[in-house]
N, C-alpha and C positions, 0 to 999 in steps of 0.2 A: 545323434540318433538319426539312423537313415529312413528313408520312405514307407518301405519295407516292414520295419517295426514298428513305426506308427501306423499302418493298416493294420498290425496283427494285436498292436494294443486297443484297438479301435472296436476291432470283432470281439475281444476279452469287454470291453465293457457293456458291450451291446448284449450279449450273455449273459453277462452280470444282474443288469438289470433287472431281468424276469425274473432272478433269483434273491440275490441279496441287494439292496439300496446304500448299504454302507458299502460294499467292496466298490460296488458300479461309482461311487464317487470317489474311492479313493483311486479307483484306473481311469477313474476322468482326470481326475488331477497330476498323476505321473505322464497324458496325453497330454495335458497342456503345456506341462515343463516341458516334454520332446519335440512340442509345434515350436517352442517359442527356440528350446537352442538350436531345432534346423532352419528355421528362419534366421537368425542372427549369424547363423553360417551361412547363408543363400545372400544376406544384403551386403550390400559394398562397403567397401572398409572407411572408416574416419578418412575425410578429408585430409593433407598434409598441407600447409599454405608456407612459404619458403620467401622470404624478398629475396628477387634478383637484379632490379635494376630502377629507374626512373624514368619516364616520359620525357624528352627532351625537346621531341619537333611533335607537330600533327602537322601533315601534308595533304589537302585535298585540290586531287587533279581532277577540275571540272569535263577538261577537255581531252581525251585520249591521245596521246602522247605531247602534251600541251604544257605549259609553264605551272609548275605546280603553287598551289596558295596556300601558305604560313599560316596558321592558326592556332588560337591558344586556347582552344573549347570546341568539343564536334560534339553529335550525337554519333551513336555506334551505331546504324540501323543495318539490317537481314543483308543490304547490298552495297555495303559501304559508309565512307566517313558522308557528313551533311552538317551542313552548317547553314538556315534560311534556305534560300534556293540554291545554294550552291554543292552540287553533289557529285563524289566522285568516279570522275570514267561518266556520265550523263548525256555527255554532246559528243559525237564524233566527226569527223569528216572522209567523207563517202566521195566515190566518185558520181557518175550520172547515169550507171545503171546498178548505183549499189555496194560497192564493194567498198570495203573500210581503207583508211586510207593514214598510217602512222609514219612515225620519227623512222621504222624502218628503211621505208621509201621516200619520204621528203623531210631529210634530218632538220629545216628550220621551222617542220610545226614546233618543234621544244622550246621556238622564244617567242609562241602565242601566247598569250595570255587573256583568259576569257575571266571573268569576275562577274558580280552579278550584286545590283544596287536598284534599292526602289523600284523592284520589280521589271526590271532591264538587266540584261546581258550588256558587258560590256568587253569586246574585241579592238587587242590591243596588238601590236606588232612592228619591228624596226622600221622607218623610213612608212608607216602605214599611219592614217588618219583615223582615230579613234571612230570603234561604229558600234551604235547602239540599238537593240532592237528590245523586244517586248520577250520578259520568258518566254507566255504562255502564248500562243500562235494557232488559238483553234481553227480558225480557219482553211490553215496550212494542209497539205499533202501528208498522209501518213506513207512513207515509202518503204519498202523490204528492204532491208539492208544484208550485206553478207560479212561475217566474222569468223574468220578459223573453220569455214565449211558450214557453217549453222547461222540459219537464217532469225534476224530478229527486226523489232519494227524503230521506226526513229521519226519523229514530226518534222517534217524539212522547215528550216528556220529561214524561207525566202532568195528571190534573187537577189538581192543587195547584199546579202552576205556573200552569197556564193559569187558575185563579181568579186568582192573582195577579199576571197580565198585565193579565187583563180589568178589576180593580182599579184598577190604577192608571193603565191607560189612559183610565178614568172612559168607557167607551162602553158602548151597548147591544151591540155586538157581540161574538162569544166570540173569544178569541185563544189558540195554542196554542204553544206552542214544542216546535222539532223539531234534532233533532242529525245532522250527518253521519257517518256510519260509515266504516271506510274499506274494507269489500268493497261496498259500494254507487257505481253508476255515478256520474261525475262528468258536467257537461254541457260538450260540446263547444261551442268557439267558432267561431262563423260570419266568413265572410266578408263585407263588404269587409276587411282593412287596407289600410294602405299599405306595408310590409313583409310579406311570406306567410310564414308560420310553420308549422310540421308539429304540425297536429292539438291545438293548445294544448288542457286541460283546466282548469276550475276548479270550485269547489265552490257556496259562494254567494256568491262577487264578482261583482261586474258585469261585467268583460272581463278580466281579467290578475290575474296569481296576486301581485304583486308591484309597487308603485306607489311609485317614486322620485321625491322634490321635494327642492330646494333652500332653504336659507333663507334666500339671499336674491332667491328668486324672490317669495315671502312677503313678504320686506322692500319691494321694489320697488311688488307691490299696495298694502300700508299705505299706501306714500308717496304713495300716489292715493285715497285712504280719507278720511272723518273720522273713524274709529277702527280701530286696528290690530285686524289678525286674526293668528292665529296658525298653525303648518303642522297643528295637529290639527284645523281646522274641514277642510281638504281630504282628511284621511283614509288621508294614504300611510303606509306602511309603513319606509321608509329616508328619513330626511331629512339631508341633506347639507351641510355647511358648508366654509367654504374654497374657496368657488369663488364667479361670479359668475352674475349674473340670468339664471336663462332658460339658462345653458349647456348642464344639463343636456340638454337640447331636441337636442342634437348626440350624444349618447353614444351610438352603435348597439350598443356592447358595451362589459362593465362587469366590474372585476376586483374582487371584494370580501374580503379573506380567500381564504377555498379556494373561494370561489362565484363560479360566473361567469354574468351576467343577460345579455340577450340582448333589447332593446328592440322592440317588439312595434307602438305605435303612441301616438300625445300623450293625454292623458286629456281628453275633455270634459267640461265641467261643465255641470250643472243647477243646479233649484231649491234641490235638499238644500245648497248651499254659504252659501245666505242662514238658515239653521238655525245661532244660539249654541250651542257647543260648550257653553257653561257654563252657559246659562240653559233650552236646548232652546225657544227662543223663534224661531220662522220670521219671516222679512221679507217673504218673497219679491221682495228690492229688488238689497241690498249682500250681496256684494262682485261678484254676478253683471252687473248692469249695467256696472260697471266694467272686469272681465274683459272684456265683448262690446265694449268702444270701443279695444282693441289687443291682444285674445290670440284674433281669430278667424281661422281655417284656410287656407289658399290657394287659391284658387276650383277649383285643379283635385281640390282633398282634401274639396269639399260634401258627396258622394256617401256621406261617411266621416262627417263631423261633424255636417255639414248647419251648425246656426247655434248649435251648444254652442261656446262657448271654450276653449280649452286650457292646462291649468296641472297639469303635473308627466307623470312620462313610466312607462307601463304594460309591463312586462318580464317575459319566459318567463325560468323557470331552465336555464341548459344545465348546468350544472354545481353540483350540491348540496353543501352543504357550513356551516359556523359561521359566523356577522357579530353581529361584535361593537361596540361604541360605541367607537369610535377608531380603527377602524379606517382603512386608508388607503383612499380612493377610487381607482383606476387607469381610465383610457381604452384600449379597445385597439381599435387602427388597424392593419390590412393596406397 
């Protein structure tokens, strides 16, 4: 029953009324059957919950493009995996008037390694002497920082760090590292996607608080490789098993635990993917070249990718909540 005839059965009972009390209830009652079946056609369809896969890693990279930490428990929060203090994408390093500083341009941040114990950070790196500082650093400088053209804030975590950035990145330039707070602005994500999303925020990842891959989306690259790669050179955050190549690429919404993810748009890759996870050695060759000869976007999604390749899938949290490693993967379909 459309809009239409329930205004016009509406005005029949409202008539009714002044007149007869038995008709006016039974055109109330043929009203409220036509509310209730245009309502049931107006609400959204049953739920469909599908298993697709299993939990097999949790990755949280404290440090932006930095040695990622193995875990077997996160919370899901608005901006990423978190475990205690340690949260993902959190600490950057910045140059000295600001500007973000990754695995793009100095491929051996990927074998820093920052952790966080007893209320210390703890920076770790080849041929470097272990250095500890305090998370929380109120004291410190809040400085601007600059990411992808948009500006956000980062607590500078001291000179003694930043001598031993500067150190070991072996450069004339000064390097500083900065923390995220969490009363300080996060940066809003612009548009294009291909799915529109309300107002996503993240801290200092690149587009999505949250980056799903499969392994054997992984596997299937290798099998085009002369030497395998592994899911930590791509940098996601949930890596998946029990399912097949590329599925993931379909999952618009994801049941993990008490967490439910909400796919956002395919992740394209750059240079940083020809960067060894374990040597910090760039190609700028493998595995990206490969990626571009069958993981590139659909001419009508350019505008979105342009000519990056797509490998693993970028999701807002709708719902926060524990994921754990065994967990079950769920699809869910309307």
């Amino acid at each position: 029953m459309e809009l239409k005839e329930l205004q016009e059965l509406k005005e029949l009972a409202a008539d009714a009324l002044s007149r007869n009390r038995k008709a006016a209830l039974l055109l109330g009652g043929v009203a409220v059957l036509g509310l209730a079946g245009l309502g049931y056609k107006y609400l959204r369809n049953p739920e469909k919950v599908v298993r697709v896969g299993v939990v097999s890693k949790l990755l949280i990279h404290p440090l932006k493009s930095g040695r990622a930490v193995s875990v077997a428990l996160a919370e899901c929060q608005q901006r990423g995996l978190k475990l205690g203090d340690l949260q993902d994408r959190h600490w950057l390093v910045v140059t000295e008037d600001g500007h973000m500083v990754t695995g793009r341009q100095q491929p051996r941040l990927v074998l820093v390694s920052l952790t966080c114990e007893g209320g210390q950070v703890c920076l770790n790196g080849p041929d470097m002497e272990e250095l500890r500082l305090p998370v929380k650093q109120s004291d410190n400088a809040v400085i601007d920082c600059r990411l992808f053209g948009v500006d956000i804030q980062g607590r500078d975590c001291g000179d003694e760090t930043s001598r031993w950035l500067t150190r070991y990145l072996g450069e004339e330039k000064t390097y500083r590292l900065v923390h995220y707070e969490p009363q300080m602005t996060a940066r809003s994500l612009e548009e294009p996607k291909p799915i529109p999303s309300q107002n996503e925020e993240v801290v200092y990842a690149d587009e999505g608080p949250v980056m799903l891959l499969s392994e054997s989306s992984v596997k299937d690259l290798s099998s085009k490789l002369e030497n395998d790669v592994t899911a930590e050179r791509f940098r996601p955050n949930i890596v998946i098993s029990d399912c097949e190549a590329f599925e993931e690429d379909s999952w618009e919404e994801v049941q993990i635990g008490s967490v439910r993810l909400q796919r956002m748009m395919s992740c394209g890759r750059c240079i940083f993917t020809t960067v060894d996870p374990e040597t910090g050695v760039i190609t700028r060759k493998e595995p990206l070249e490969t990626l571009k000869s069958y993981r590139l976007c659909k001419p009508s999604e350019k505008h979105i990718y342009k000519s990056s390749p797509l490998f693993g899938q970028l999701h807002s949290v709708k719902k926060m909540g524990i994921l754990q490693v065994g967990d079950v993967v769920y699809k869910i379909s309307r």
